[in-house]
KESE-686369 format. One record per residue (C-alpha): chain; x, y, z; residue in three letters. Coordinates in steps of 0.25 Angstrom, whole numbers, plus 5000, padded with zeros to 4 digits. Layout:
  ch     u     v     w   aa
   A     X     Y     Z  ALA
...
//
This chain:
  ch     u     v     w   aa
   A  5017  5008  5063  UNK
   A  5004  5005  5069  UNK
   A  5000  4998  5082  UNK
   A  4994  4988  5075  UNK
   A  5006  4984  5065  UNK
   A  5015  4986  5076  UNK
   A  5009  4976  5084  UNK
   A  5009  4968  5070  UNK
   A  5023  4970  5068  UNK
   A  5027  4963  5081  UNK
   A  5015  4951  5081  UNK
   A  5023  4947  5069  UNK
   A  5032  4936  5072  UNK
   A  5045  4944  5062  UNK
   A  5045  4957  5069  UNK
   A  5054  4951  5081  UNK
   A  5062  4945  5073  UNK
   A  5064  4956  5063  UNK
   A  5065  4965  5075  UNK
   A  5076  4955  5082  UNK
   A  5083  4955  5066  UNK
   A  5084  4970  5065  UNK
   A  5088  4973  5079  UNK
   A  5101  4963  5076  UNK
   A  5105  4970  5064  UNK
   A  5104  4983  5070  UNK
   A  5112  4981  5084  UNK
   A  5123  4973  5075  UNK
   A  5120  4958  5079  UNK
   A  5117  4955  5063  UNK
   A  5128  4960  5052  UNK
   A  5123  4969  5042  UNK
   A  5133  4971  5031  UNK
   A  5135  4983  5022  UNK
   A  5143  4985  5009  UNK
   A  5150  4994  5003  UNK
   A  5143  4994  4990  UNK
   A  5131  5000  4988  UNK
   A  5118  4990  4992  UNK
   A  5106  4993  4990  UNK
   A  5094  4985  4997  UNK
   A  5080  4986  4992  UNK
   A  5069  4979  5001  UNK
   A  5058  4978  5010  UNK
   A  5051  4975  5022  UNK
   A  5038  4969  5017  UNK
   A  5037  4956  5009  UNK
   A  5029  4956  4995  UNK
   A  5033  4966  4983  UNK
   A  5037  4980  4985  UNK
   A  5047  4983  4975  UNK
   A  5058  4977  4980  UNK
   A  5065  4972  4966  UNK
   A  5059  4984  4957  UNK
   A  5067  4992  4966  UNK
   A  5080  4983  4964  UNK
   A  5077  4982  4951  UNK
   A  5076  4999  4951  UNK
   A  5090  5001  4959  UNK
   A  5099  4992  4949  UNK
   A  5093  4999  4936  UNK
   A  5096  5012  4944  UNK
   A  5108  5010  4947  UNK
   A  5111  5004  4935  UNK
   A  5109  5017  4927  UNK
   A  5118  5023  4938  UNK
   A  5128  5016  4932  UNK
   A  5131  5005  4946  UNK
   A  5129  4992  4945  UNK
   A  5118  4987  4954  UNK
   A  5119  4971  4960  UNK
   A  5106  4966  4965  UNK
   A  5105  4956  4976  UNK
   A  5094  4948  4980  UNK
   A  5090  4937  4987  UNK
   A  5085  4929  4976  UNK
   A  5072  4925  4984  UNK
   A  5065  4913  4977  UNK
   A  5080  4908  4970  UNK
   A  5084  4893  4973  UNK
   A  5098  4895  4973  UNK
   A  5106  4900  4985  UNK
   A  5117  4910  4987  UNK
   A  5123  4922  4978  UNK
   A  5118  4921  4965  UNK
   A  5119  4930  4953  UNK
   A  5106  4931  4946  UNK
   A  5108  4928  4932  UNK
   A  5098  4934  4919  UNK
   A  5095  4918  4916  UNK
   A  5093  4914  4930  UNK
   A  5079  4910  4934  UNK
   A  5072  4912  4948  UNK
   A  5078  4899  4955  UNK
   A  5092  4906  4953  UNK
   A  5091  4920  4958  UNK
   A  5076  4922  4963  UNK
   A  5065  4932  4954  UNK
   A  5068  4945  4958  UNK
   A  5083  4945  4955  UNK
   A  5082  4938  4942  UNK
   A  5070  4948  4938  UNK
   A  5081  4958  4941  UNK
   A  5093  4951  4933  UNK
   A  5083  4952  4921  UNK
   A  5081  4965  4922  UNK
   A  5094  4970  4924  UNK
   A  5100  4960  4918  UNK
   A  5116  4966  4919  UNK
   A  5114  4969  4934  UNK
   A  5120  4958  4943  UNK
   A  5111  4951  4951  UNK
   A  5112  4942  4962  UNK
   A  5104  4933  4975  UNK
   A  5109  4929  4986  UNK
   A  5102  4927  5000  UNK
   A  5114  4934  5007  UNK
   A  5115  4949  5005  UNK
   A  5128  4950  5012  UNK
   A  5135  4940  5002  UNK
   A  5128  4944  4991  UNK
   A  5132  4958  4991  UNK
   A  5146  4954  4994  UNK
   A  5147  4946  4981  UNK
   A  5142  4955  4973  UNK
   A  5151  4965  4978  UNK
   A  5161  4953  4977  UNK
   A  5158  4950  4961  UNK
   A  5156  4965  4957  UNK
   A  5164  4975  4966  UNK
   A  5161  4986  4956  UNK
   A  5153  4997  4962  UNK
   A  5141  4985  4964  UNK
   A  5127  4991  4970  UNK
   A  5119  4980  4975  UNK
   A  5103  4981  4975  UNK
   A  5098  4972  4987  UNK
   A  5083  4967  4981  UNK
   A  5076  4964  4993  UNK
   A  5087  4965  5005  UNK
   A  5080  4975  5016  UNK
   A  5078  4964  5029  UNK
   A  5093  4960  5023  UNK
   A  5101  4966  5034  UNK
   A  5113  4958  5034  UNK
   A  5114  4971  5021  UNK
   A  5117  4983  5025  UNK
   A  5114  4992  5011  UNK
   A  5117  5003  5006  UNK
   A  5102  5008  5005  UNK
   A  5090  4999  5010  UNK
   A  5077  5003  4999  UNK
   A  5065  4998  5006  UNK
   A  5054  4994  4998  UNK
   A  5039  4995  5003  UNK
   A  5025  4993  4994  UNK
   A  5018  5007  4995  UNK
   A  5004  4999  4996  UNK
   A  5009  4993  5009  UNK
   A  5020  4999  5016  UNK
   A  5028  4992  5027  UNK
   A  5023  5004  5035  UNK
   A  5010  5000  5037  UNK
   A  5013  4983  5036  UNK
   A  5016  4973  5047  UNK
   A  5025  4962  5049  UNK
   A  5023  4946  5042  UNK
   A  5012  4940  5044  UNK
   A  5006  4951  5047  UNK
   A  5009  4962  5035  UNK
   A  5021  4960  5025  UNK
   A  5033  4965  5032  UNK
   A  5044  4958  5031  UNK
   A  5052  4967  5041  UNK
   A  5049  4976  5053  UNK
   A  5045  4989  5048  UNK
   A  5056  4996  5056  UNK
   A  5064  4988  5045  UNK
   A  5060  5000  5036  UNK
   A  5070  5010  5042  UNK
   A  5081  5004  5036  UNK
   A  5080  5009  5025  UNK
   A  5085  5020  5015  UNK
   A  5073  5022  5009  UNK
   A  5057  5016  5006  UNK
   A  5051  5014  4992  UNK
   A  5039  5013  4992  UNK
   A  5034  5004  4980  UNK
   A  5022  5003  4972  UNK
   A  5017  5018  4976  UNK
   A  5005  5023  4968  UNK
   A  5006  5032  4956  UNK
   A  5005  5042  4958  UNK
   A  5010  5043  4972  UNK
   A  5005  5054  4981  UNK
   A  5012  5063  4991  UNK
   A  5001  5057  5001  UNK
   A  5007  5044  4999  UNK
   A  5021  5047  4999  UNK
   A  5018  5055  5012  UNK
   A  5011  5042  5019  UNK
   A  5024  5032  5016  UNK
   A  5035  5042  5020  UNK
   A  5034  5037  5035  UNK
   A  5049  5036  5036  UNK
   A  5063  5044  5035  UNK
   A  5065  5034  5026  UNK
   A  5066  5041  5010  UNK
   A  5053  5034  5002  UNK
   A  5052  5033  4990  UNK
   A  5040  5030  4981  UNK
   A  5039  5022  4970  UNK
   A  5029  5013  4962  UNK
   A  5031  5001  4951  UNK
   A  5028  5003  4936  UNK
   A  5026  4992  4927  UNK
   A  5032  4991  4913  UNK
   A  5030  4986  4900  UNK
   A  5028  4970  4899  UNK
   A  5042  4962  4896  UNK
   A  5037  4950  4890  UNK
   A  5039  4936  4895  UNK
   A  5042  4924  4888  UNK
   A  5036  4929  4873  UNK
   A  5021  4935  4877  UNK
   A  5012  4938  4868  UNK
   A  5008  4954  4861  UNK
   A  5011  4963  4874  UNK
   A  4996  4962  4881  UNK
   A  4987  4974  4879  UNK
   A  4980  4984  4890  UNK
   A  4969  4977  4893  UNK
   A  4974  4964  4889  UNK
   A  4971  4952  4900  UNK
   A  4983  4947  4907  UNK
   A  4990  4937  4916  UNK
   A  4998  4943  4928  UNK
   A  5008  4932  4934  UNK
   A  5014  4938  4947  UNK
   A  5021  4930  4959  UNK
   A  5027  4944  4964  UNK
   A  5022  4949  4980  UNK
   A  5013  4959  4974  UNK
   A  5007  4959  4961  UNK
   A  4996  4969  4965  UNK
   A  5002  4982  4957  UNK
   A  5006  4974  4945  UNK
   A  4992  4969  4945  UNK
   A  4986  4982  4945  UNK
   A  4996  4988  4934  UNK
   A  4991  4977  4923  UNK
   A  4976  4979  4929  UNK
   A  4977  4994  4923  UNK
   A  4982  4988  4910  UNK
   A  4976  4974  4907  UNK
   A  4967  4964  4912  UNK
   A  4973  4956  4923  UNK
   A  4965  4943  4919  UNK
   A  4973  4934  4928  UNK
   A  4983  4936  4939  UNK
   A  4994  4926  4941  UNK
   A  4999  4929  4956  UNK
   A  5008  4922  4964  UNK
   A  5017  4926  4976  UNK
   A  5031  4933  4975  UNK
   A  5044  4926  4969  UNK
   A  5031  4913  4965  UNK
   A  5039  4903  4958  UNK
   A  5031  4900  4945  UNK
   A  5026  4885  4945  UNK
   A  5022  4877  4933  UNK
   A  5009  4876  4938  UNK
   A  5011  4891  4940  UNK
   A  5016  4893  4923  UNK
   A  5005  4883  4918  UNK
   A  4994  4890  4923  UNK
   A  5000  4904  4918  UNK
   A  5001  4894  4905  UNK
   A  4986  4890  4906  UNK
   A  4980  4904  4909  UNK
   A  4986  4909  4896  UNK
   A  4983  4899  4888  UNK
   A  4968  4900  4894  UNK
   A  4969  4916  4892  UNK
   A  4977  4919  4880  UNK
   A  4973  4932  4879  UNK
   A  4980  4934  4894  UNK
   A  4995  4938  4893  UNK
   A  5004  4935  4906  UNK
   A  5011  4946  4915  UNK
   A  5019  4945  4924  UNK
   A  5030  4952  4932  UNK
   A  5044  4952  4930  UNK
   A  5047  4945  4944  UNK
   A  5038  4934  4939  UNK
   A  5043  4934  4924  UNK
   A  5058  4929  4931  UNK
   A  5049  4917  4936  UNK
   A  5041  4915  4924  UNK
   A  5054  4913  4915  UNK
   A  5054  4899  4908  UNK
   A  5039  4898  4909  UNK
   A  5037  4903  4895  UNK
   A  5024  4909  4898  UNK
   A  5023  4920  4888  UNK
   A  5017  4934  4896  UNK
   A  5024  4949  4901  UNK
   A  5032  4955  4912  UNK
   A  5027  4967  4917  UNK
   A  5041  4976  4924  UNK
   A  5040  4985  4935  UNK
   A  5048  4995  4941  UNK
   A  5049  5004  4951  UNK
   A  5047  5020  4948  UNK
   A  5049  5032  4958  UNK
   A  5038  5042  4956  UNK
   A  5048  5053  4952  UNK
   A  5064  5055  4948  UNK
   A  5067  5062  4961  UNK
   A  5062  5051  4969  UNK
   A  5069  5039  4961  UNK
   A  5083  5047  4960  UNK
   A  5082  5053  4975  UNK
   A  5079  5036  4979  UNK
   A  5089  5031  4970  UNK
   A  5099  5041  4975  UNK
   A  5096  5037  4990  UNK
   A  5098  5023  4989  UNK
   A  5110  5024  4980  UNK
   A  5116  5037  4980  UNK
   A  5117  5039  4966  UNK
   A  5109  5049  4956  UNK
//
């Protein structure tokens, strides 16, 4: 770290107390609890977008071809109700939050729960589904009352957590000492193709690194669109996600982005908000709405017609994903 985030990272009014939070769980003051079931916990140290529920997402379909069954926790960030809940296919964001319901939808047989206490979240499901359960923690890292299995730290390759500083004065959310606690670093959003040089610059640490970047798939349609829009055709992108950038850039290559939509992560969709998506189409006819699949889970009921666009996250070769996979789980 450099002199100058260095004496960033102590201007900033968290690191004492992160410091303080750290140092208590380390010397035993504050309880961490482990399981005996495997856990899983995918996070980071930055707030904004870096592939945090892709990853989840990655883990349970993985794992799932493995032939375990995977449980994914979360938070529920955004929900209005409280406590343990399972996330059900017809629930909508006020039940369980965007994030676990996009991942209900997708895996639609794969239990999926929220609750704001890790601990008593992983002990019920352990409770309800003793079977050989592997829990996926989305978003758990600075959780450490959990003591997981395997911590996969999550970082944006276009702004690593290396080269950051603290709230207010860079994105992270956590000391960067934090870093060291975990299994292994995955780097999201890499370029293609990625060079040794880069892969050099980023492996700073003993730390395994593994490189990764998203790809976007075919449009899922939302709420009956029109004729699939054509390259070069204008379109709409509506995004409340951290960082809408890429996704911005992916479309550019294939069609005219003739009006961008944005609005911050986890935004809860207004009517004001749904009648002027209304009123621009209606202007536009031509236009055809995208939209991400985060969003789509916020758009439900609206009955504006328009696409989801998926993504997931890709290793740059079979040896890399099976050697990370085998890491964090132990399995081939």
């Amino acid at each position: 770290m450099g002199i100058k985030r260095s004496l960033l990272q102590w201007l900033s009014p968290y690191a004492w107390v992160l410091a303080l939070r750290h140092l208590l769980y380390d010397r035993g003051f504050f309880r961490s609890y482990g399981f005996e079931v495997p856990v899983l916990c995918v996070g980071n140290i930055t707030v904004g977008g870096t592939g945090k529920t892709p990853m989840t997402e990655y883990l349970a379909g993985r794992l799932i071809e493995s032939g375990k069954t995977p449980m994914v926790l979360s938070r529920g960030y955004g929900r209005r109700t409280r406590g343990f809940r399972y996330v059900e296919h017809s629930d909508n964001v006020y039940d369980s939050g965007d994030e676990p319901l996009q991942t209900k939808r997708h895996f639609p047989a794969t239990i999926v729960a929220v609750c704001e206490d890790r601990v008593k979240g992983i002990r019920r499901l352990v409770e309800d589904y003793p079977q050989d359960p592997w829990i996926i923690l989305d978003d758990a890292f600075q959780h450490r009352r959990v003591r997981a299995g395997k911590n996969i730290l999550m970082a944006d390759h276009a702004r690593p957590f290396t080269k950051d500083a603290l709230l207010p004065f860079g994105r992270l959310r956590d000391l960067p000492s934090a870093a060291g606690r975990a299994d292994c670093i995955v780097y999201t959003r890499c370029p293609e193709p990625m060079t040794s040089y880069g892969i050099m610059q980023e492996s700073h640490t003993d730390i395994p690194v593994f490189h990764t970047f998203m790809s976007y798939g075919p449009f899922l349609p939302l709420h009956d669109p029109a004729a699939m829009p054509q390259p070069g055709a204008p379109v709409m992108l509506v995004t409340g996600i951290a960082n809408a950038r890429p996704l911005k850039e992916h479309l550019q290559k294939h069609y005219l982005v003739a009006y961008h939509m944005e609005f911050p992560d986890h935004h809860r969709f207004t009517g004001k908000d749904l009648a002027r998506m209304r009123k621009l189409l209606e202007k536009n006819p031509a236009w055809q709405l995208i939209t991400t699949a985060k969003d789509a889970v916020r758009l439900m009921g609206s009955g504006i017609a328009g696409w989801v666009i998926p993504v997931r996250i890709c290793f740059y070769s079979p040896e890399s994903e099976n050697a990370f996979f085998h890491l964090v789980t132990g399995l081939r």
